[in-house]
C-alpha positions as CSV (number, residue, x, y, z in Angstrom):
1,X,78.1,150.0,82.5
2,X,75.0,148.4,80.7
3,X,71.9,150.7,81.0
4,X,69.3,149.3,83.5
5,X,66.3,149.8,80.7
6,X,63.2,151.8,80.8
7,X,61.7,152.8,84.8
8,X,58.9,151.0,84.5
9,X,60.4,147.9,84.9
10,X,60.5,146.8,88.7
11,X,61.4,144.4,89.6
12,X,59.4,141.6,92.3
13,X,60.5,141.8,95.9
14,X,63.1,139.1,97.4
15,X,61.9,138.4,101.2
16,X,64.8,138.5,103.3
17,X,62.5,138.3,106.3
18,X,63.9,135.6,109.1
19,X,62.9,132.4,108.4
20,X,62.7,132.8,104.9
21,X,64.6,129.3,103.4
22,X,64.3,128.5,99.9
23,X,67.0,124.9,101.0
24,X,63.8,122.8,100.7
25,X,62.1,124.3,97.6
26,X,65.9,124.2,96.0
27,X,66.3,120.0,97.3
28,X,62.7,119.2,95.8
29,X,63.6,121.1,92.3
30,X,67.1,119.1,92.4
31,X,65.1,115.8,92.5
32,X,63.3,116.7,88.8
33,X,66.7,117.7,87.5
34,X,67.9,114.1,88.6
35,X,65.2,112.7,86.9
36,X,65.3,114.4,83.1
37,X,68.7,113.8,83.2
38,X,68.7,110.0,84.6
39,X,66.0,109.5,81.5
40,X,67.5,111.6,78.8
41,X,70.7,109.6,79.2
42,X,69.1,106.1,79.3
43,X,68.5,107.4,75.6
44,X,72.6,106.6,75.5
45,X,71.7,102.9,76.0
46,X,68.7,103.0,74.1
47,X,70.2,103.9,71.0
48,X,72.9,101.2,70.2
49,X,69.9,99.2,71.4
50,X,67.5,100.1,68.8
51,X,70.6,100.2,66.6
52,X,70.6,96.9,66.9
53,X,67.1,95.6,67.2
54,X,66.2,97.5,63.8
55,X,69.7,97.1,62.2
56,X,70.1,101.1,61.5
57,X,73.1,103.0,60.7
58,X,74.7,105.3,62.5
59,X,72.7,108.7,61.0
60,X,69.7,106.5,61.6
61,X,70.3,106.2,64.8
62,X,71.4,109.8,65.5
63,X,68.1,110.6,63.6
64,X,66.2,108.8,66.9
65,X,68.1,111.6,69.7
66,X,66.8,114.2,66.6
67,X,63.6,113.7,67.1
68,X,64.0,113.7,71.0
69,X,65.0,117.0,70.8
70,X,62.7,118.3,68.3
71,X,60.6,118.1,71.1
72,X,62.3,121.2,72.9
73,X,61.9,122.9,69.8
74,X,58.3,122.1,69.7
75,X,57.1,122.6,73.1
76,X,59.4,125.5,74.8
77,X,57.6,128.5,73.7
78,X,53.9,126.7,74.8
79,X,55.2,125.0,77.9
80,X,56.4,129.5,78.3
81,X,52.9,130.3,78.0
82,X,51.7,127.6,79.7
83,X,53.6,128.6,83.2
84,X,52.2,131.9,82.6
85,X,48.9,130.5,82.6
86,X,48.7,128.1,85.4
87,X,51.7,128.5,86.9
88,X,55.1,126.9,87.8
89,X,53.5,124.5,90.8
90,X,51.2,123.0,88.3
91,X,53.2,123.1,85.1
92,X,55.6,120.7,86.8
93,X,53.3,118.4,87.7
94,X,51.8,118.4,83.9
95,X,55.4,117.8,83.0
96,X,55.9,114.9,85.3
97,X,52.9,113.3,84.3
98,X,53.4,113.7,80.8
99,X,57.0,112.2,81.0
100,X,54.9,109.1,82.9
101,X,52.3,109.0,79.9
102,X,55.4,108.7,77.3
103,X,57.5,106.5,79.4
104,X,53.7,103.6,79.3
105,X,53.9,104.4,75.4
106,X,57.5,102.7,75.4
107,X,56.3,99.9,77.5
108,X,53.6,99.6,74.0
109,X,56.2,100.1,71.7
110,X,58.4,97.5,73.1
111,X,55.5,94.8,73.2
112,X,54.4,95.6,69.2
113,X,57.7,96.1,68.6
114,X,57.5,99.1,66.6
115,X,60.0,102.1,65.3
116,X,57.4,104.5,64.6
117,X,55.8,104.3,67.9
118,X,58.9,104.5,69.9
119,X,59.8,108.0,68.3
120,X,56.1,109.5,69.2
121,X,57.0,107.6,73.0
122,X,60.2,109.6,72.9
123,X,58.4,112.8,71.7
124,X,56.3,113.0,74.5
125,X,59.1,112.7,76.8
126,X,60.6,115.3,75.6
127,X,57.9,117.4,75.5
128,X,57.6,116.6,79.5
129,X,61.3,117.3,80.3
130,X,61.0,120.5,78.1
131,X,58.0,122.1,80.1
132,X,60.2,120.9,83.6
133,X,63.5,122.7,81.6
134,X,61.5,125.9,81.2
135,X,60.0,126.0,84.2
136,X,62.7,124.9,86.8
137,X,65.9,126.3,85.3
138,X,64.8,130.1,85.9
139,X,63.2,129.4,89.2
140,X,66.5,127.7,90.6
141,X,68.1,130.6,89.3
142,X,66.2,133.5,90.7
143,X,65.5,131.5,94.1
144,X,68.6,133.2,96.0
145,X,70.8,136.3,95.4
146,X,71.2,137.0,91.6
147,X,75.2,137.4,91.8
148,X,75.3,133.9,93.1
149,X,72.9,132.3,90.1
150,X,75.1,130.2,87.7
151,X,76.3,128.7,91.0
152,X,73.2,127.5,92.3
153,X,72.1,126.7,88.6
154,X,75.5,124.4,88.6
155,X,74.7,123.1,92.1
156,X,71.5,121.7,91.2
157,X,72.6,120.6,87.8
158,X,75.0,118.3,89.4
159,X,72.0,116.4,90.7
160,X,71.1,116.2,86.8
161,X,74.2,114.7,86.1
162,X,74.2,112.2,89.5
163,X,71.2,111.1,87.0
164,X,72.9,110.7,84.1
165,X,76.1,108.9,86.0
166,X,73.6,106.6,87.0
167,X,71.5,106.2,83.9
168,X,74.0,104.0,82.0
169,X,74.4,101.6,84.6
170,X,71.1,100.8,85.0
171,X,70.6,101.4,81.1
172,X,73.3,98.0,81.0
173,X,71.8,96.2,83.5
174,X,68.0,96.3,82.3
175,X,68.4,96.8,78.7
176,X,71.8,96.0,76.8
177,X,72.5,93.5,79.9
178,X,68.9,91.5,79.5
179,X,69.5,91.4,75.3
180,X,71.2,89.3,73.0
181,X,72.7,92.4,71.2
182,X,74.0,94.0,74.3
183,X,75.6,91.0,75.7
184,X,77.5,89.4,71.8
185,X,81.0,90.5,70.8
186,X,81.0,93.6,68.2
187,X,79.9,92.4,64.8
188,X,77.8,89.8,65.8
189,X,74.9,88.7,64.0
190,X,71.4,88.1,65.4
191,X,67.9,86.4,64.1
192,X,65.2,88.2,62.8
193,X,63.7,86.4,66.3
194,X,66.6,87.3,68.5
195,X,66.0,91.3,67.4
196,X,62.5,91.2,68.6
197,X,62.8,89.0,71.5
198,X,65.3,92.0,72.7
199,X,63.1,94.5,71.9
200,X,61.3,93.3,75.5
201,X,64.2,94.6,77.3
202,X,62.7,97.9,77.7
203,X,59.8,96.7,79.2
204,X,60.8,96.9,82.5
205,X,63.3,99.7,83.3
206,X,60.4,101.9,81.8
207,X,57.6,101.0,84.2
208,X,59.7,101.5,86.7
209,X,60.5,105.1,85.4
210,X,56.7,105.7,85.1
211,X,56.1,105.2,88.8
212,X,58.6,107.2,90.1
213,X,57.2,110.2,87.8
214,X,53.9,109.6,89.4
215,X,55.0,109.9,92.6
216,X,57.4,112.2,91.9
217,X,54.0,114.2,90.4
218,X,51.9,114.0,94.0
219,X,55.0,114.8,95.6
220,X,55.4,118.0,94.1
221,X,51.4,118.6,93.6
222,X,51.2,118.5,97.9
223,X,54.9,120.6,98.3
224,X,54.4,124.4,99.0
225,X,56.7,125.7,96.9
226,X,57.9,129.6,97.1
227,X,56.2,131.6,93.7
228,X,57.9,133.8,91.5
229,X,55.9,136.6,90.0
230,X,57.2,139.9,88.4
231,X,55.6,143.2,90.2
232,X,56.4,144.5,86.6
233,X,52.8,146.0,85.8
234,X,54.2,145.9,81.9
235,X,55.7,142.6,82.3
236,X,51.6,141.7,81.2
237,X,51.2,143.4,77.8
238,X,54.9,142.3,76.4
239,X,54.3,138.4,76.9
240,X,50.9,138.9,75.0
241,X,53.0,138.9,72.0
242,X,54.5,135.5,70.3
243,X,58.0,136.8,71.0
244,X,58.7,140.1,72.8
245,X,60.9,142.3,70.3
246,X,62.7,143.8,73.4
247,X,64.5,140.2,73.9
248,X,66.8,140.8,71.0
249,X,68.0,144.2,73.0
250,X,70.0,141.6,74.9
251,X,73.1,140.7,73.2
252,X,73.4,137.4,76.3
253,X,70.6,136.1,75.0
254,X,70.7,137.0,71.4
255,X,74.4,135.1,71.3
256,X,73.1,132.7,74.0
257,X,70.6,131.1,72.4
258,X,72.8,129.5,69.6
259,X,75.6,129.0,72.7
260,X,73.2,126.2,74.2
261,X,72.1,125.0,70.0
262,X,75.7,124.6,69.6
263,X,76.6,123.2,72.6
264,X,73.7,120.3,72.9
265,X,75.4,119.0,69.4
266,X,78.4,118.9,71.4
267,X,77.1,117.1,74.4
268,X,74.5,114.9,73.2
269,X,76.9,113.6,70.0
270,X,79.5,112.3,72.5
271,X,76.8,110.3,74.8
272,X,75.1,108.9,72.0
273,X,78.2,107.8,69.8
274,X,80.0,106.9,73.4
275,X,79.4,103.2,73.6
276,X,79.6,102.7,69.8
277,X,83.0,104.4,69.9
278,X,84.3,102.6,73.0
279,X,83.4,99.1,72.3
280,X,85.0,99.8,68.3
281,X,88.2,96.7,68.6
282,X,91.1,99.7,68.0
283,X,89.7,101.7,71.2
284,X,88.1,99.8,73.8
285,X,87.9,96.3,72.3
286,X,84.8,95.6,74.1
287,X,81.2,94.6,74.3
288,X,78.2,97.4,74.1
289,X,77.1,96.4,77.5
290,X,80.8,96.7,79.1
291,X,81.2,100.2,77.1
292,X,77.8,101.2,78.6
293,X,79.3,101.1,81.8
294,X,81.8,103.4,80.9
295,X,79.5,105.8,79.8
296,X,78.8,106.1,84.0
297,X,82.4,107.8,84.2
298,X,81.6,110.3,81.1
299,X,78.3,111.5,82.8
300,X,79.9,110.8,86.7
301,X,82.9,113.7,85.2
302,X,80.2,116.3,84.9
303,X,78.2,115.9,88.2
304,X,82.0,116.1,89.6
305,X,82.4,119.6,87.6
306,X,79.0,120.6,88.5
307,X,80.3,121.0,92.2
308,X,83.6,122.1,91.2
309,X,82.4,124.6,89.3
310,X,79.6,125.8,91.2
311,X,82.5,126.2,94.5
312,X,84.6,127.9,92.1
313,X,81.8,130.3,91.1
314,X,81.2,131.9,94.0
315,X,84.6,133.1,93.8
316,X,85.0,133.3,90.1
317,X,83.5,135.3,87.3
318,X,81.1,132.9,85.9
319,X,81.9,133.8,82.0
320,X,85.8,133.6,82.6
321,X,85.1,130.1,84.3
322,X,83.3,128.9,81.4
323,X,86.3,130.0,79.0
324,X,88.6,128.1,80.6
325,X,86.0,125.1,80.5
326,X,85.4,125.5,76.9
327,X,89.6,125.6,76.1
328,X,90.1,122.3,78.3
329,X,86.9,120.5,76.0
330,X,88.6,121.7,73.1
331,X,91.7,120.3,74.2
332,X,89.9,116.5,75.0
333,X,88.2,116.4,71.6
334,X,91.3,117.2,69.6
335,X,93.0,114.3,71.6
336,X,90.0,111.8,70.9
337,X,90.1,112.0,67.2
338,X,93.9,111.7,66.6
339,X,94.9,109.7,69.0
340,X,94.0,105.5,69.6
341,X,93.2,102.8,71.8
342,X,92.8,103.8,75.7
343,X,93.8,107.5,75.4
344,X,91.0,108.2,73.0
345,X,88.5,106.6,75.2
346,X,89.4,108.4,78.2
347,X,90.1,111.5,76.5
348,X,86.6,111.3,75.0
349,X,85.4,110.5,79.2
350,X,87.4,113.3,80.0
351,X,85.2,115.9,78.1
352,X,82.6,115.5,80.6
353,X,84.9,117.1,83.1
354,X,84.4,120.0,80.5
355,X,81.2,119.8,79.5
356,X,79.6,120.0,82.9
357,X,79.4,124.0,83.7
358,X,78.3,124.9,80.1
359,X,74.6,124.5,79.8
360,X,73.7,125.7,83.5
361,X,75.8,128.8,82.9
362,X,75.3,129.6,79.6
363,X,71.7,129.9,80.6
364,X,72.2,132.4,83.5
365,X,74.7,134.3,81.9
366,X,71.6,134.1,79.1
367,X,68.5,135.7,81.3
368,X,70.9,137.6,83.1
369,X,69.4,141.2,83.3
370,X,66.4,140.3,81.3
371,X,64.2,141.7,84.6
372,X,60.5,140.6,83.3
373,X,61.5,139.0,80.5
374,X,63.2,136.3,82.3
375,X,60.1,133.9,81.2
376,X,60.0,134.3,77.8
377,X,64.1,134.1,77.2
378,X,63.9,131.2,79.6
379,X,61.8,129.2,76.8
380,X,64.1,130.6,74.1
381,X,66.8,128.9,75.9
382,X,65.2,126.1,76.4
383,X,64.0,126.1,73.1
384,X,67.4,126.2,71.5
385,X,68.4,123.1,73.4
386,X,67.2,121.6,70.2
387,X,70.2,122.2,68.6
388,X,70.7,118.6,69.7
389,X,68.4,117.6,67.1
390,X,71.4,118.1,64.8
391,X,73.4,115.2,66.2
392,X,72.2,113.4,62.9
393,X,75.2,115.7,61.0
394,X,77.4,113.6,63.3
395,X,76.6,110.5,62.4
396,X,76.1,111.4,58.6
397,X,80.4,112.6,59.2
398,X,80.3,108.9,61.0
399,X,79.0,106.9,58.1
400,X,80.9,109.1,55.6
401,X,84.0,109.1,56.6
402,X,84.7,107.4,60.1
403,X,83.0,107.7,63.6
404,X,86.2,109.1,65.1
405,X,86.4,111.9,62.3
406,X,83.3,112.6,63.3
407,X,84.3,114.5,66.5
408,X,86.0,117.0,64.9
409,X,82.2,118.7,64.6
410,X,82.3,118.4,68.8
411,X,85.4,120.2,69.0
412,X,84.6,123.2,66.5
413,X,81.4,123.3,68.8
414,X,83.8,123.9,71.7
415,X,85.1,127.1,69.8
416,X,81.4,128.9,69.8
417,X,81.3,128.1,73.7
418,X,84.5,129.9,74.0
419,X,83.7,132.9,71.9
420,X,80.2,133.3,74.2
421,X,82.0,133.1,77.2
422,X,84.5,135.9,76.6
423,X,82.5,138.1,73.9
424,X,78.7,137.3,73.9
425,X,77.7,136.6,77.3
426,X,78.5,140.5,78.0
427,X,75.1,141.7,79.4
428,X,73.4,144.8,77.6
429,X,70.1,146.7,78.1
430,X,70.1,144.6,81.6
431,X,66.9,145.5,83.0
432,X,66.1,144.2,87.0
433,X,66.1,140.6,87.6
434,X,63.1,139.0,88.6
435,X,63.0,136.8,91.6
436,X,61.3,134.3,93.8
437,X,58.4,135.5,96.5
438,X,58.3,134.0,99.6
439,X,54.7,133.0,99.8
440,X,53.8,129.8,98.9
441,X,52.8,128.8,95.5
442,X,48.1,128.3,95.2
């Protein structure tokens, strides 16, 4: 059994006094997941898009989603000491607003048109959905019973992926739908004036993004939401320091950190190669807007495994769950790049099936037993969700060799996921787990 760490770490009190219901802090945080993911995945249809309207190859393209998620990279450990600092209550809102501020940059970027400022846009975007990933992902988690985490982690993550099932369609409509580029039959060519006239396309579905945010902002600004504080009176001194050398004590996080890296190239190469792949004439044999709705049964698979697997977790160990996840993925990827036509394209849906457990449980079997640390591995994690910066690899294999080829990195990613769940995810040093206080949040 994993020692419980040193006896000054207590951990904060749970309320279980009657009355007590964290249901409509839990239903308010689902609504940000929804929203990161419904805009992280309009980056899907953004990207053959921009792919177009600049005429970029594919590791340009990939290079876009790189500096998307350089962001996390950038901003986790500040958005860690910014919670700290003002709290979660009002780091979400700062995150919320910051997505709007970035989603009226695109609105700019689209009028100019202009490359460069779209990628600062996306940055602070990114930056925004970082500070809501650090801030929202251990607070679901430690809002409830601590043996019952990864499942309420996966609950709420399937409202993250009802976002990103809906993303595509509404990417289609308003952007590939409303452009010459979207709409032609593959290998079409366009005008110097057809390419900016679609860059305008974006216009629209992005103010529309903003407002919600805003609201979305004063929403949450006006909600009393329960606050989580460690009663850990060391808990103080060790986040003074950059990063807390106990951390690396913790072999979950210490192999859990490049389990989410890895993964993110996993997940975020097949949703931005997706419509390219689809609409190719030996798979799909169809246009990028038609592929794009496809996309809506890739991301619609993990919302569908996000309940699955959060029912099954309550009965299941979480890491043996996630083995048998990571095998079936393996198995889809393997299938996409050898075989053709319609079983490659539903085999390459299929993995979202697979895919949809892996980040929410990764990241609780990551904090689990890090007690007062739970903050600072939380922006680790977080952090590490950069690893999707390294999508660009994929689509130098893409342009090097072939875009199906190219896959073969997404399965070999698979493998690391499977090695975590049966080998690194066992907790050690596991100190007491913090958790959420019944009081409402200042």
């Amino acid at each position: 059994m994993p020692s419980l760490g040193s006896s000054t770490n207590t951990p904060a009190s749970v309320a279980q006094e009657p009355g007590v219901r964290y249901g409509p802090a839990l239903s308010l945080l689902a609504s940000l997941f929804f929203m990161w993911g419904f805009i992280t995945v309009i980056n899907n249809t953004l990207l053959p898009h921009l792919r177009s309207v600049f005429e970029l190859n594919y590791t340009q393209t990939t290079l876009i989603e790189s500096v998307w998620f350089i962001a996390y990279f950038v901003a986790s450990i500040p958005s860690a000491k910014l919670i700290e600092k003002v709290g979660y209550k009002k780091s979400l809102v700062i995150g919320l607003l910051t997505m709007a501020a970035g989603a009226l940059g695109m609105m700019l970027a689209a009028t100019i048109p202009s490359y460069g400022v779209t990628l600062v846009m996306l940055f602070v975007i990114a930056s925004g959905i970082t500070l809501l990933q650090v801030a929202a992902n251990p607070y679901v988690a430690v809002c409830g019973k601590p043996e019952t985490a990864s499942s309420r982690l996966n609950l709420v993550q399937a409202m993250n992926s009802a976002g990103t099932m809906l993303a595509p369609m509404f990417g289609a409509y308003l952007i590939l739908g409303r452009s010459k580029g979207g709409t032609a039959e593959a290998g079409t060519v366009l005008t110097q004036a057809e390419r900016m006239a679609d860059a305008q396309s974006v216009i629209l579905p992005y103010a529309l993004v903003a407002g919600v945010l805003v609201i979305l902002a004063v929403v949450i600004a006006k909600f009393p939401l329960p606050s989580m504080q460690s009663q850990n009176e060391g808990a103080k001194e060790k986040r003074s320091r950059i990063i807390n050398p106990e951390l690396f004590k913790h072999r979950n996080l210490v192999f859990g950190i490049p389990a989410i890296f890895i993964y993110l190239i996993a997940e975020i190469g097949v949703g931005n190669l997706f419509i390219n792949f689809v609409s190719r004439p030996d798979i799909g044999n169809m246009s990028l807007e038609q592929a794009g709705h496809y996309l809506t049964f890739l991301w619609g698979g993990m919302m569908v495994g996000r309940f699955v697997g959060s029912a099954i977790m309550q009965r299941f160990d979480a890491a043996h769950v996630l083995a048998v996840f990571a095998i079936g993925a393996f198995i889809t990827m393997i299938v996409t790049t050898f075989s053709s036509g319609h079983t490659a394209m539903w085999a390459l849906i299929l993995v979202g099936l697979f895919h949809s457990i892996m980040f929410p449980t990764i990241f609780t079997l990551g904090i689990k037993g890090l007690g007062p640390l739970t903050e600072e591995a939380s922006g680790l994690l977080v952090m590490a969700i950069a690893g999707g910066a390294l999508v660009f690899v994929q689509g130098w294999i893409a342009d090097s060799y072939d875009l199906q080829t190219s896959f073969l990195l997404t399965a070999a990613c698979e493998l690391y996921v499977l090695f975590y769940a049966l080998w690194g995810s066992k907790p050690t040093h596991a100190e007491p787990d913090v958790v959420a206080e019944a009081a409402p949040a200042e």
